[in-house]
PyMOL Python script that loads the backbone (N, CA, C, O; Angstrom):
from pymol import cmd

cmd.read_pdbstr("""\
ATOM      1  N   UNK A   1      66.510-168.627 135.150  1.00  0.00           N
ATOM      2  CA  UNK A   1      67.595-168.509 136.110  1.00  0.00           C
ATOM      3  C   UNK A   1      68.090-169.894 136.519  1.00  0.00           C
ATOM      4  O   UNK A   1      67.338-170.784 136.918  1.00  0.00           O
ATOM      5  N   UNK A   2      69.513-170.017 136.382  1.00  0.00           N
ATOM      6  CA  UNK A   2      69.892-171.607 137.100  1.00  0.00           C
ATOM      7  C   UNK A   2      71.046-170.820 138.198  1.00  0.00           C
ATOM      8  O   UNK A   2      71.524-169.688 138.270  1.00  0.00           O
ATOM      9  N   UNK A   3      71.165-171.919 138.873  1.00  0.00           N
ATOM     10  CA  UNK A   3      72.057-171.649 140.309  1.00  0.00           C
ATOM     11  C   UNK A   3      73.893-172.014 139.237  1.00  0.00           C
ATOM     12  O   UNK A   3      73.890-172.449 138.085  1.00  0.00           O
ATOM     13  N   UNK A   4      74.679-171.815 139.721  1.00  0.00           N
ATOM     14  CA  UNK A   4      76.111-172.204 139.171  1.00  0.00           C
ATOM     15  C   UNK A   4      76.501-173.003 140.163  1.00  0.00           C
ATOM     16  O   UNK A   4      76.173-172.638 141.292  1.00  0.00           O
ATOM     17  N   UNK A   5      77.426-174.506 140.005  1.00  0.00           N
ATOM     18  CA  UNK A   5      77.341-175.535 140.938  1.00  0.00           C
ATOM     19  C   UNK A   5      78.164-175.068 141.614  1.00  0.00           C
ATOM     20  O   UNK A   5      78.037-175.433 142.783  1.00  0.00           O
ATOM     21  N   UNK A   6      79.366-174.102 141.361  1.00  0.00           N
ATOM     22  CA  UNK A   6      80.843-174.200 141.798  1.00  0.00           C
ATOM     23  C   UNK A   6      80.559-172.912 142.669  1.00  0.00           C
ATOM     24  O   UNK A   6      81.210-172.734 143.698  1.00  0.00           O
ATOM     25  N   UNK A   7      79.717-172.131 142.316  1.00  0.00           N
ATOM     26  CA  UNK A   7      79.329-170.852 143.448  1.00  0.00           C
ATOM     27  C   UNK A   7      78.304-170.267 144.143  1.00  0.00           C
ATOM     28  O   UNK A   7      78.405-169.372 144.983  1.00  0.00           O
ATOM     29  N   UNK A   8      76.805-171.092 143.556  1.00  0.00           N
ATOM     30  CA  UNK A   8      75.681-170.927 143.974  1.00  0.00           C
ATOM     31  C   UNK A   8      75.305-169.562 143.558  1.00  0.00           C
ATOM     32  O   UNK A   8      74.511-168.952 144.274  1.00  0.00           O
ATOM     33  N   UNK A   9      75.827-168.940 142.369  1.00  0.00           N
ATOM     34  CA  UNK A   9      75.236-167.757 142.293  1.00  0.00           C
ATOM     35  C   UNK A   9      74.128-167.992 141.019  1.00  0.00           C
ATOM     36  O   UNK A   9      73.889-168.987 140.335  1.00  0.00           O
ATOM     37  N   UNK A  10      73.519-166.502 141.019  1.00  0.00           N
ATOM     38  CA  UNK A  10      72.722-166.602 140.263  1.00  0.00           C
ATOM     39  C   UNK A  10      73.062-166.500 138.595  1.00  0.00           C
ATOM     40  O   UNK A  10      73.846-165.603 138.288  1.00  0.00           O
ATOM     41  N   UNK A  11      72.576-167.278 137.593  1.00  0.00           N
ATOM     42  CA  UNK A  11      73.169-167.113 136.059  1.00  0.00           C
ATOM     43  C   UNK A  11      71.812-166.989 135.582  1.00  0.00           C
ATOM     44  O   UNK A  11      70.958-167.780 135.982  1.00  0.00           O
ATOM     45  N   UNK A  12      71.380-165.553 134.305  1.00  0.00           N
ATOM     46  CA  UNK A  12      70.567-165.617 133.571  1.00  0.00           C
ATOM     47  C   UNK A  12      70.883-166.132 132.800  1.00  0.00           C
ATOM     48  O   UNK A  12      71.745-165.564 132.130  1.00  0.00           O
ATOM     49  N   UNK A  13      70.466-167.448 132.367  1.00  0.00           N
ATOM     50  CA  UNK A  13      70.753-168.334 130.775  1.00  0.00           C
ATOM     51  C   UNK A  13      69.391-167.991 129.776  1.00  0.00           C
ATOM     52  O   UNK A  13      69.437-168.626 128.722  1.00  0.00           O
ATOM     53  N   UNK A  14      68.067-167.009 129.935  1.00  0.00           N
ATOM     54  CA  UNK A  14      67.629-166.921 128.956  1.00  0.00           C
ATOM     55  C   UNK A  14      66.748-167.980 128.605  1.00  0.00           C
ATOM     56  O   UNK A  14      66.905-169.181 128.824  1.00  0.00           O
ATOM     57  N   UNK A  15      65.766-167.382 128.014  1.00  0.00           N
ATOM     58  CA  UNK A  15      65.101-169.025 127.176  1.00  0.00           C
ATOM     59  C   UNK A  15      64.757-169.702 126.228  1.00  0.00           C
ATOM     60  O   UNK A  15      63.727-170.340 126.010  1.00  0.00           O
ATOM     61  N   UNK A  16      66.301-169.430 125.259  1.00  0.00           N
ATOM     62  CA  UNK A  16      66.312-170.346 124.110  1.00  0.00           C
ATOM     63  C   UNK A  16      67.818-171.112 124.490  1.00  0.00           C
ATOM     64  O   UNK A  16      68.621-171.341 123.586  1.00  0.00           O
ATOM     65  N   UNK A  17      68.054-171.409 125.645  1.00  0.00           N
ATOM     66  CA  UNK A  17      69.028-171.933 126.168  1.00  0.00           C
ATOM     67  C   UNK A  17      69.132-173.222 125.938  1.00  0.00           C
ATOM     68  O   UNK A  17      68.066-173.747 126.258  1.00  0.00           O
ATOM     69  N   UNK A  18      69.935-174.044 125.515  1.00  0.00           N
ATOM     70  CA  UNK A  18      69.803-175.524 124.652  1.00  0.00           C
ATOM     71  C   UNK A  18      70.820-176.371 125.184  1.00  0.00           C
ATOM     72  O   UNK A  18      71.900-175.798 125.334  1.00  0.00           O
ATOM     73  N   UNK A  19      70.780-177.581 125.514  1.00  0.00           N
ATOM     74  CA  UNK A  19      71.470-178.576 126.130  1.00  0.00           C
ATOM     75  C   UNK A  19      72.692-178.645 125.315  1.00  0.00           C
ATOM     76  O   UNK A  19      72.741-178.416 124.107  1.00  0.00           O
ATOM     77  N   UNK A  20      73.965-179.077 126.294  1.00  0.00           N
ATOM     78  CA  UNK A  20      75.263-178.747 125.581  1.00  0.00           C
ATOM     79  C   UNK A  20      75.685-176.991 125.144  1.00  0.00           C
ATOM     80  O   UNK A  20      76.346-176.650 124.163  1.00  0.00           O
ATOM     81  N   UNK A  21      75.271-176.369 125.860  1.00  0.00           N
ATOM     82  CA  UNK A  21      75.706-175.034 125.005  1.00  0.00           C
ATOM     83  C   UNK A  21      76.411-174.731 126.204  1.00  0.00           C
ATOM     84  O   UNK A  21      76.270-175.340 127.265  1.00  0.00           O
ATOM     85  N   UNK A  22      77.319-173.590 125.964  1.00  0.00           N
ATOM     86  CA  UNK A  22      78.561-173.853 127.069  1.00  0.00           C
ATOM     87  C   UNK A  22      78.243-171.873 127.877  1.00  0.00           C
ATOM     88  O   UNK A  22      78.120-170.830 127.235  1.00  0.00           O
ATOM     89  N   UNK A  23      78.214-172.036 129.166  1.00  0.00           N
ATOM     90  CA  UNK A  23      78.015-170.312 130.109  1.00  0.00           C
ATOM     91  C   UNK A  23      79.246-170.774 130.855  1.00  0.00           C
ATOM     92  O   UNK A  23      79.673-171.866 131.230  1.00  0.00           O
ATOM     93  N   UNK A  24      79.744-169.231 130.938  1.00  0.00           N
ATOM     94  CA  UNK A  24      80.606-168.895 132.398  1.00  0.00           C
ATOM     95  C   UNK A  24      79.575-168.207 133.154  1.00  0.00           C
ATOM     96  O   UNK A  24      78.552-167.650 132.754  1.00  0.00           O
ATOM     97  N   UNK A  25      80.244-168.416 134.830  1.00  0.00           N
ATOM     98  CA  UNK A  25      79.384-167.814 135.715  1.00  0.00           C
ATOM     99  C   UNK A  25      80.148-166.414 135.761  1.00  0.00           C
ATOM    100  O   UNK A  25      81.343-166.349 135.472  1.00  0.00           O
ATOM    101  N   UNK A  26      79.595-165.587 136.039  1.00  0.00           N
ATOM    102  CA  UNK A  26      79.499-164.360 135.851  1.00  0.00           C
ATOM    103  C   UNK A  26      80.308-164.178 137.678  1.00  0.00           C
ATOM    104  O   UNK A  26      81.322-163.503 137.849  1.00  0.00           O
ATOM    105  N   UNK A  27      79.911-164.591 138.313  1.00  0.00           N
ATOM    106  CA  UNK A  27      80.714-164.456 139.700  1.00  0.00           C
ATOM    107  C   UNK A  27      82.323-165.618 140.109  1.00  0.00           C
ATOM    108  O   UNK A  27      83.141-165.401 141.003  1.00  0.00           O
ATOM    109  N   UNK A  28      82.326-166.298 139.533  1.00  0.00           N
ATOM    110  CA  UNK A  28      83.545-167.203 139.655  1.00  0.00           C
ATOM    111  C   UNK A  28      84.713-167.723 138.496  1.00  0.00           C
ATOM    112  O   UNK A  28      85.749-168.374 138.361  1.00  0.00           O
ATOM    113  N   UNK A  29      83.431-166.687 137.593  1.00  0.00           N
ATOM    114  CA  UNK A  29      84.226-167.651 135.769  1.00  0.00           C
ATOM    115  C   UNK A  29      84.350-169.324 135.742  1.00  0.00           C
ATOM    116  O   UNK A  29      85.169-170.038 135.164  1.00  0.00           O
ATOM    117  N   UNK A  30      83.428-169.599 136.432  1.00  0.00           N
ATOM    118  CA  UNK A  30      83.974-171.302 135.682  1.00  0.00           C
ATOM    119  C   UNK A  30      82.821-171.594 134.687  1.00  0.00           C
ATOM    120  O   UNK A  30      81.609-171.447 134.840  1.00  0.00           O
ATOM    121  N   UNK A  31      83.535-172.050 133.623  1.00  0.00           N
ATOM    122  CA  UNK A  31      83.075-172.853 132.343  1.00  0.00           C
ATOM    123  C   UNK A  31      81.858-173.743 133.371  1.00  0.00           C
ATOM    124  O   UNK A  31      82.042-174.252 134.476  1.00  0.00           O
ATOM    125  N   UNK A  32      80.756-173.700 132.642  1.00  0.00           N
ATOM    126  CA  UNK A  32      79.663-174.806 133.030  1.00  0.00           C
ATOM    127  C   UNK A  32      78.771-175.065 131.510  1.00  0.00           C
ATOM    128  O   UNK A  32      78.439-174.185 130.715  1.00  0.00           O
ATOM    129  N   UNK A  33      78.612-175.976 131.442  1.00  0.00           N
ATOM    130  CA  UNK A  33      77.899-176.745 130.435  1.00  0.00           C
ATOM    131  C   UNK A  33      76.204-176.836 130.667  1.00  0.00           C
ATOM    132  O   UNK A  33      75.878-176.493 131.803  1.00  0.00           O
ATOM    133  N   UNK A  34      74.948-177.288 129.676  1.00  0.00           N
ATOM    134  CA  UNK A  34      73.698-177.032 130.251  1.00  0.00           C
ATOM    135  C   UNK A  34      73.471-178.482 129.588  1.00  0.00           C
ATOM    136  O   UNK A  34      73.279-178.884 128.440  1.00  0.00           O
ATOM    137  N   UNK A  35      73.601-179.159 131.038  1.00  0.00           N
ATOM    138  CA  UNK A  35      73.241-180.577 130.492  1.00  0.00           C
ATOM    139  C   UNK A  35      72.001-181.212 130.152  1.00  0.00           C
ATOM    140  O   UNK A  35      71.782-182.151 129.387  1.00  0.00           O
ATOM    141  N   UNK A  36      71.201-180.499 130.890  1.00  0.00           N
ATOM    142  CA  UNK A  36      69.679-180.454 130.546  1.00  0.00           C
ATOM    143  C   UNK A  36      68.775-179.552 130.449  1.00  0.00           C
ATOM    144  O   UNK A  36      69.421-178.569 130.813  1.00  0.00           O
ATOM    145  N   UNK A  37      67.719-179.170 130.216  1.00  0.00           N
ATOM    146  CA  UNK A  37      66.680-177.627 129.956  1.00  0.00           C
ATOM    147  C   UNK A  37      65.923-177.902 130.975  1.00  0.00           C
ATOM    148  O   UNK A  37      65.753-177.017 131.813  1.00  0.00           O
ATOM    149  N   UNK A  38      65.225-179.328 131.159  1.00  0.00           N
ATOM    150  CA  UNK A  38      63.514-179.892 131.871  1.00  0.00           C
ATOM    151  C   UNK A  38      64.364-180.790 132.686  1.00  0.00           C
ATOM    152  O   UNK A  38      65.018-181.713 132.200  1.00  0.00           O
ATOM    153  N   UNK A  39      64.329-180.477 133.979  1.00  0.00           N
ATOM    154  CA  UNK A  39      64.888-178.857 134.799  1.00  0.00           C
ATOM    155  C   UNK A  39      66.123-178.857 134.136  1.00  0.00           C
ATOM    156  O   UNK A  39      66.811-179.685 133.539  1.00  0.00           O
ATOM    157  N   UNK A  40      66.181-177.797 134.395  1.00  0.00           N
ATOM    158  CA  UNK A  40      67.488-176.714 133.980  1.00  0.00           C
ATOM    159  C   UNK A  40      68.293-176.924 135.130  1.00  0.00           C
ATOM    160  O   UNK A  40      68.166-176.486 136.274  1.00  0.00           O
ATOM    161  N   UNK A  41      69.540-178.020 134.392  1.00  0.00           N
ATOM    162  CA  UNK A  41      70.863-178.357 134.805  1.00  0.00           C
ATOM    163  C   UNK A  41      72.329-177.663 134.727  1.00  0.00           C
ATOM    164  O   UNK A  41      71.569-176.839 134.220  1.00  0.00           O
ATOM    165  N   UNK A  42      73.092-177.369 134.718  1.00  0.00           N
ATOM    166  CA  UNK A  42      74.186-177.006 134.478  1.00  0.00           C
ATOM    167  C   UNK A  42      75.250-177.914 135.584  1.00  0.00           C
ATOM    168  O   UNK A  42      75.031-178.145 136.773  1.00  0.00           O
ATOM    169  N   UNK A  43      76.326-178.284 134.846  1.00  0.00           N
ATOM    170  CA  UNK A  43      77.778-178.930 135.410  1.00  0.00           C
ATOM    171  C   UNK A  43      79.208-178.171 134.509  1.00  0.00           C
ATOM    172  O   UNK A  43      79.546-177.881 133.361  1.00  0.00           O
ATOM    173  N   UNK A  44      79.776-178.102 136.108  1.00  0.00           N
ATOM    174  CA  UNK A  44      81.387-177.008 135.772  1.00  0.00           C
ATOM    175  C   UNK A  44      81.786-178.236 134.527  1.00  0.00           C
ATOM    176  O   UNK A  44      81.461-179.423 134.576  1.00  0.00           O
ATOM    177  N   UNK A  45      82.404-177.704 133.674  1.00  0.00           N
ATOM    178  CA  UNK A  45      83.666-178.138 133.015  1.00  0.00           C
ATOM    179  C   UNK A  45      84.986-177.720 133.650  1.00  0.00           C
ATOM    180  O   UNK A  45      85.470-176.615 133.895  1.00  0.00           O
ATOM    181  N   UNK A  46      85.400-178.941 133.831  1.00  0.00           N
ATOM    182  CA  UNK A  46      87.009-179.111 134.427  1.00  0.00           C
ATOM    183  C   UNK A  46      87.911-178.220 133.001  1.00  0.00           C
ATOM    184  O   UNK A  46      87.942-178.329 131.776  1.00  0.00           O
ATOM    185  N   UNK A  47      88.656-177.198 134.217  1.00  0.00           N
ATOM    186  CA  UNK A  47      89.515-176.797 133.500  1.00  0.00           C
ATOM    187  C   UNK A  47      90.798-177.100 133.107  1.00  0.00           C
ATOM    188  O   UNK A  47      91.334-177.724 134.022  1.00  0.00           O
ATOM    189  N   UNK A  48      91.919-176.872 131.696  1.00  0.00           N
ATOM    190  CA  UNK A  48      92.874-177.521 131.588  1.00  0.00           C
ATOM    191  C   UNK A  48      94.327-177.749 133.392  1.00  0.00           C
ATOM    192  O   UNK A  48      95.111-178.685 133.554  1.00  0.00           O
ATOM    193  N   UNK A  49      94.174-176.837 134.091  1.00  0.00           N
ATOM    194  CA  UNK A  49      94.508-176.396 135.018  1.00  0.00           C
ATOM    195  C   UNK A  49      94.044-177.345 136.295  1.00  0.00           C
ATOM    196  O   UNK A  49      94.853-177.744 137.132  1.00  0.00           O
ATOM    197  N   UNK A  50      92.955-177.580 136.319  1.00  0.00           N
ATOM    198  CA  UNK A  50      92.980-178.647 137.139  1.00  0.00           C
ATOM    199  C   UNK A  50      92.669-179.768 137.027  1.00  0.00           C
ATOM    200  O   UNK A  50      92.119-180.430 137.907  1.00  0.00           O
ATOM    201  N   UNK A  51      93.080-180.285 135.552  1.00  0.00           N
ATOM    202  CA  UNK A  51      93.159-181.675 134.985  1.00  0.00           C
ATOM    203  C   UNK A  51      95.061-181.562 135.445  1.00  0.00           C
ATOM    204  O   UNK A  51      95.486-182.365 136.275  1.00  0.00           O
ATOM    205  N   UNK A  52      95.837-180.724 134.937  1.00  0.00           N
ATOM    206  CA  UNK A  52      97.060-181.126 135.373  1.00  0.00           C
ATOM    207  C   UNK A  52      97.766-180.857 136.816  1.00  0.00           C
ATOM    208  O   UNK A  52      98.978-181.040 136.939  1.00  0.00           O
ATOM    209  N   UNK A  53      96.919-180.394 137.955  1.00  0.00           N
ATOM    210  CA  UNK A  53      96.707-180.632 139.435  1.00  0.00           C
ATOM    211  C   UNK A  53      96.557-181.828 139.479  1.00  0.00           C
ATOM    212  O   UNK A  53      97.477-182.228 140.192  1.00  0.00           O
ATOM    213  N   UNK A  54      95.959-182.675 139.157  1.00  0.00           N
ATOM    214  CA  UNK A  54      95.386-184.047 139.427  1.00  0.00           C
ATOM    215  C   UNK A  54      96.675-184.443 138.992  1.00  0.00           C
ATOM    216  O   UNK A  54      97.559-184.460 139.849  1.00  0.00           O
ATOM    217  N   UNK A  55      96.991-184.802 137.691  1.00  0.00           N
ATOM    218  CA  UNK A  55      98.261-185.684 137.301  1.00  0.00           C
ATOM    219  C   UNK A  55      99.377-185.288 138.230  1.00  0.00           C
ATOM    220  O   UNK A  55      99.956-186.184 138.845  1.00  0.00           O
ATOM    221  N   UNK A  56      99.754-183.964 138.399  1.00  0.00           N
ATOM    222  CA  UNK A  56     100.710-183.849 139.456  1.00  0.00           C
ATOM    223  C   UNK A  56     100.688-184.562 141.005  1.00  0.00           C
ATOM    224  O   UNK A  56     101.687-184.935 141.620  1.00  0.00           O
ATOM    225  N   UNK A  57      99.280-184.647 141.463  1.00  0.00           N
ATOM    226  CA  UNK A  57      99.319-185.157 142.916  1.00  0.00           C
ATOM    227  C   UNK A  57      99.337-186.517 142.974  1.00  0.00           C
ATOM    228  O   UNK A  57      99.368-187.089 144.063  1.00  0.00           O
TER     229      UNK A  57
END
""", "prot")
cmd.dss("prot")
cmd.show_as("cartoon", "prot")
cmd.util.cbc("prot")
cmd.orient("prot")
């Protein structure tokens, strides 16, 4: 089980889960990446959508 950064919910990733392999959270849909296994990391991937929020502001 890892936490999701962007919603704190719970994600079963399983355990042949491998660094770089890409989950949505199941409660918010954001793309998150598994940056590490030992501990078990995950970080959102920025979506195309709010890469071009930024350039706009």
């Amino acid at each position: 089980m890892a936490l999701c950064p962007e919603c704190d919910a719970s994600i079963d990733v399983g355990d042949d889960v491998e660094e770089g392999q890409i989950l949505d959270c199941p409660e918010c849909n954001a793309r998150l990446e598994v940056v590490s296994t030992n501990p078990l990391e995950l970080d959102v991937i920025p979506g195309e959508d709010e890469d071009e929020d930024e350039v706009e502001a």
